[in-house]
C-alpha positions in Angstrom: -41.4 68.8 0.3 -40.4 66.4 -2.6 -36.8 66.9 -3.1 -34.1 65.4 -5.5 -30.2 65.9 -4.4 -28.2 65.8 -7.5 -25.2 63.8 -6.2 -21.7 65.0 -6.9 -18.7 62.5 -7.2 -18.5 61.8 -3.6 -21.9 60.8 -3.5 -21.6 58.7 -6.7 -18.9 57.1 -4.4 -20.3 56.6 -1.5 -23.3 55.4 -3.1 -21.7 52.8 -5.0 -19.4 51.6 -2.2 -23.3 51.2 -0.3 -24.7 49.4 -2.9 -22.0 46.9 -3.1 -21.6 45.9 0.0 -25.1 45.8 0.6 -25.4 43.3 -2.6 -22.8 41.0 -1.5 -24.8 40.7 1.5 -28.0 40.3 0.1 -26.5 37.7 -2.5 -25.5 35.5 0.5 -28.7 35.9 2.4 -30.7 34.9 -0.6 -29.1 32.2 -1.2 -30.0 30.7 2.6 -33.4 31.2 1.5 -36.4 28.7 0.0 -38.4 30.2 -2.6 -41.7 31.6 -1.4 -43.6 34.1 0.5 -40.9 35.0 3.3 -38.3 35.2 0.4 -40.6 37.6 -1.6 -41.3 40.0 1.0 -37.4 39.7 2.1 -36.3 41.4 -1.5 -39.3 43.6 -0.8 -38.1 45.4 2.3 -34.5 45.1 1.3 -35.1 47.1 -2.2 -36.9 49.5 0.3 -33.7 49.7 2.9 -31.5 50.3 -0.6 -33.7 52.8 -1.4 -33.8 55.4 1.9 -30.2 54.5 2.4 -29.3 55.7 -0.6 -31.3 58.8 -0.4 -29.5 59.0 3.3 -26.4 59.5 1.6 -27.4 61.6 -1.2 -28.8 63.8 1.6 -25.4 64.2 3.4 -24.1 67.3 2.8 -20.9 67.5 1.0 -22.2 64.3 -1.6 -24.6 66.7 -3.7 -24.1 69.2 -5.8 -27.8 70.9 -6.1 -30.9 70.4 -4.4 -34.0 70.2 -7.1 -37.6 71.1 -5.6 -40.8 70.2 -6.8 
């Protein structure tokens, strides 16, 4: 059930083209938004979206290299 894919070099690319795109949007949207509640919860969730989409494409086949189960 819990599972780590080791990513290979694909995966290291496809993760980081992900992640930046995703910042550069993220940096814009922050900066739309006041300080408070709604602006905490907003990192909240997106640090969660970052999260399963990178595990998305660490899952893709062809962008690991091993599967580790615990």
């Amino acid at each position: 059930m819990l599972e780590t894919h080791k990513l290979n070099e694909n995966g290291f690319n496809e993760v980081a083209q992900f992640k930046g795109k995703l910042s550069t949007a993220i940096n814009e949207a922050l900066n739309l938004l006041p300080e408070g509640r709604e602006k905490s919860i907003f990192k909240t969730k997106i640090e969660e979206a970052a999260f399963f989409g990178t595990k998305a494409i660490a899952s893709k086949p062809g962008n690991f290299s091993e599967i580790v189960t615990y």
